[in-house]
C-alpha positions in Angstrom: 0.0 0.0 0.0 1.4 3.4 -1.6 2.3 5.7 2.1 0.5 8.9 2.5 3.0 11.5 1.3 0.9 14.5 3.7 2.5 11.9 6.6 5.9 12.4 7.3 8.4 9.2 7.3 8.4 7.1 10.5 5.0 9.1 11.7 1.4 7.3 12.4 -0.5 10.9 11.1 -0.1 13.8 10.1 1.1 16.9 12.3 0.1 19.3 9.9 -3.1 18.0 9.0 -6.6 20.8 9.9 -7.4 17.9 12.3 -4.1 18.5 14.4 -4.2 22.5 14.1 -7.7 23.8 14.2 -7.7 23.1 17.9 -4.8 24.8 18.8 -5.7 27.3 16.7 -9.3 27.5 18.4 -6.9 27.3 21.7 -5.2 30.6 20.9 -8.2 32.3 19.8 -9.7 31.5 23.2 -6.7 32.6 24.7 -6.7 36.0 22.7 -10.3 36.6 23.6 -9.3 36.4 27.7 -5.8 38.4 27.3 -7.6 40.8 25.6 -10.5 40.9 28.2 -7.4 40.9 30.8 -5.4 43.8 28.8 -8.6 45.9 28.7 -8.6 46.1 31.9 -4.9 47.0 32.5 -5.4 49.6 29.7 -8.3 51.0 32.1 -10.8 50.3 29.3 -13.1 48.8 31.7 -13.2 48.7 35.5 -13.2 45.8 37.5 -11.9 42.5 36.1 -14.5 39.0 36.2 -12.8 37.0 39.4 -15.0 34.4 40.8 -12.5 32.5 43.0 -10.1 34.8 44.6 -12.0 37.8 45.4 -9.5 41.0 44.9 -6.5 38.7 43.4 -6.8 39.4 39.6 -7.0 43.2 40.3 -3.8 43.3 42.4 -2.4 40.8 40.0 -3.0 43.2 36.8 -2.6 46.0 38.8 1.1 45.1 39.4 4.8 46.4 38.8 5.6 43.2 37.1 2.7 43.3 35.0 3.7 46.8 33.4 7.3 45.9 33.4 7.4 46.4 29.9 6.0 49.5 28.0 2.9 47.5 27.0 1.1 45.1 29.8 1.6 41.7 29.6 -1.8 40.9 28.9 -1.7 42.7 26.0 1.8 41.2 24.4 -0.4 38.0 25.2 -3.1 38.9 23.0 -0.6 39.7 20.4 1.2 36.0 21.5 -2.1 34.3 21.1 -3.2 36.2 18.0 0.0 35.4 16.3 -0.4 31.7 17.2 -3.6 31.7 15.6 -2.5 33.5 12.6 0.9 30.9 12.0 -1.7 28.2 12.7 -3.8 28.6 9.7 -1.2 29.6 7.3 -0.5 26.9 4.7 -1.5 23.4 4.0 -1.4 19.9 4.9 1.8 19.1 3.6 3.4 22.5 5.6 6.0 20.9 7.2 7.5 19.9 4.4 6.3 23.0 2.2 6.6 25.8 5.0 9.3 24.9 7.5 9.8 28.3 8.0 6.2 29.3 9.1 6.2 25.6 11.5 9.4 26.7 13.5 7.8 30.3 13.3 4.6 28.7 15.0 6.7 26.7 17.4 8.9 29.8 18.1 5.4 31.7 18.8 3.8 28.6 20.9 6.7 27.6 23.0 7.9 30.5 24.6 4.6 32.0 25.4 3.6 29.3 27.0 7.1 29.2 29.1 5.7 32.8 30.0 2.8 32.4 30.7 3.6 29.4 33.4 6.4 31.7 34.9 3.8 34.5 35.7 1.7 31.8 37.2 4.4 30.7 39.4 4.8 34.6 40.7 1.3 35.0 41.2 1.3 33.6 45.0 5.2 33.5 45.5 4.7 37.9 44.7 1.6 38.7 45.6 0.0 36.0 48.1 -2.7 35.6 45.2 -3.9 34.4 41.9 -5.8 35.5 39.2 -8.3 33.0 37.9 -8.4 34.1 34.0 -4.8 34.4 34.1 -4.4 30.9 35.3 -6.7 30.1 32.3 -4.6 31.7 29.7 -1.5 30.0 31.0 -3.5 26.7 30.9 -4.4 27.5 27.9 -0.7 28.1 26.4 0.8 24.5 28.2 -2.1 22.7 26.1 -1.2 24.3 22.8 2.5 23.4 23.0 2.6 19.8 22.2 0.6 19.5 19.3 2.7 22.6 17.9 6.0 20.6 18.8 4.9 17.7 17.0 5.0 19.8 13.8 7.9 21.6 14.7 10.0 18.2 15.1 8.2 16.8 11.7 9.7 19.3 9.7 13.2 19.6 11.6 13.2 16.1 10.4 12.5 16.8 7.1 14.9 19.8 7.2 17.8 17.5 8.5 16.7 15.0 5.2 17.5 17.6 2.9 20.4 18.5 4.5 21.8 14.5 4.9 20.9 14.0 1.0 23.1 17.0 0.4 20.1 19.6 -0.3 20.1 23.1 0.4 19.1 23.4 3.6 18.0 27.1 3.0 16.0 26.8 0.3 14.4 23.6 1.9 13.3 25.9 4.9 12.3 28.7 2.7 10.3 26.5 0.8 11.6 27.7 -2.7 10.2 25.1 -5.3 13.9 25.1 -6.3 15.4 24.9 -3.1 15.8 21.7 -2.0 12.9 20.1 -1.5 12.8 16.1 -1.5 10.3 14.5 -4.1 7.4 12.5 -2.1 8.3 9.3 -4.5 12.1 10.0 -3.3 11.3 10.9 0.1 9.4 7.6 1.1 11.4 5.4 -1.0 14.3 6.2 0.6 16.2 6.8 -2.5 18.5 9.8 -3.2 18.1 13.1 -5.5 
């Protein structure tokens, strides 16, 4: 039986497929909607923040130092995190970790490190403060959910990458995904032939 050349070599599905990425996508539109809700508030755009758990937490929380550490608040770099996540997420097709290496590791770049970010403010919440902040804990839930998926794609063209570059390939163009550059024919690539 011919292989599926949308599945990458060595894999049981595809990471790329709208099956895989419409729910993180979904995820970081979710996640956009509450750091926006949450940024509106820093921006004083509205006045009191939904908090049905901790009574005054999520205002002191927003209200913080280490919140406006930077020259924007960080729930609204998160709704820019999130909204870029859901952007990268619907860019390209099935076959975009072979096609669009370049926008996986950019989605994985996006994914990854926001939700690092998003755990460490977690971790501050009680350890600075004494409290939490329930939607916050939400958006940081939130970005730990979306990261595997998004790896999985991330490593499925890393390993495509490092096929071009072991058949002797241009790696750049591979990543760039120039039709010229690089890439590995499907009938070459599960064959396990050479170029």
């Amino acid at each position: 039986m011919p292989r599926d050349p949308d599945i990458p070599p060595g894999w049981s599905y595809n990471p790329a497929s709208w099956a895989q990425r419409l729910p993180i996508v979904a995820a970081a539109i979710l996640g956009f909607a509450i750091a926006g809700y949450l940024s509106a508030f820093q921006f004083g755009w509205i006045g009191s923040v939904w908090e049905p758990f901790f009574g005054d937490g999520s205002r002191e929380i927003l209200d913080s130092k280490i919140s406006r550490l930077l020259p924007i608040p960080d729930a609204a770099l998160g709704a820019l995190g999130y909204l870029a996540d859901a952007v990268a997420g619907l860019i390209g097709g099935r076959r975009r970790w072979r096609t669009m290496p370049w926008i996986v590791v950019s989605f994985g770049i996006l994914v990854g490190p926001l939700g690092a970010v998003s755990v460490a403010l977690v971790i501050l919440q009680p350890t600075m403060f004494g409290e939490w902040c329930t939607l916050c804990l939400a958006t940081a839930a939130i970005s730990v959910v979306m990261i595997g998926p998004a790896m999985d794609e991330v490593l499925a063209s890393c390993q495509y990458l490092r096929r071009v570059y072991d058949r002797g390939g241009p790696f750049w163009g591979a990543f760039w995904g120039l039709s010229a550059g690089g890439a590995i024919r499907p009938e070459v690539e599960f064959q396990g032939g050479s170029r």
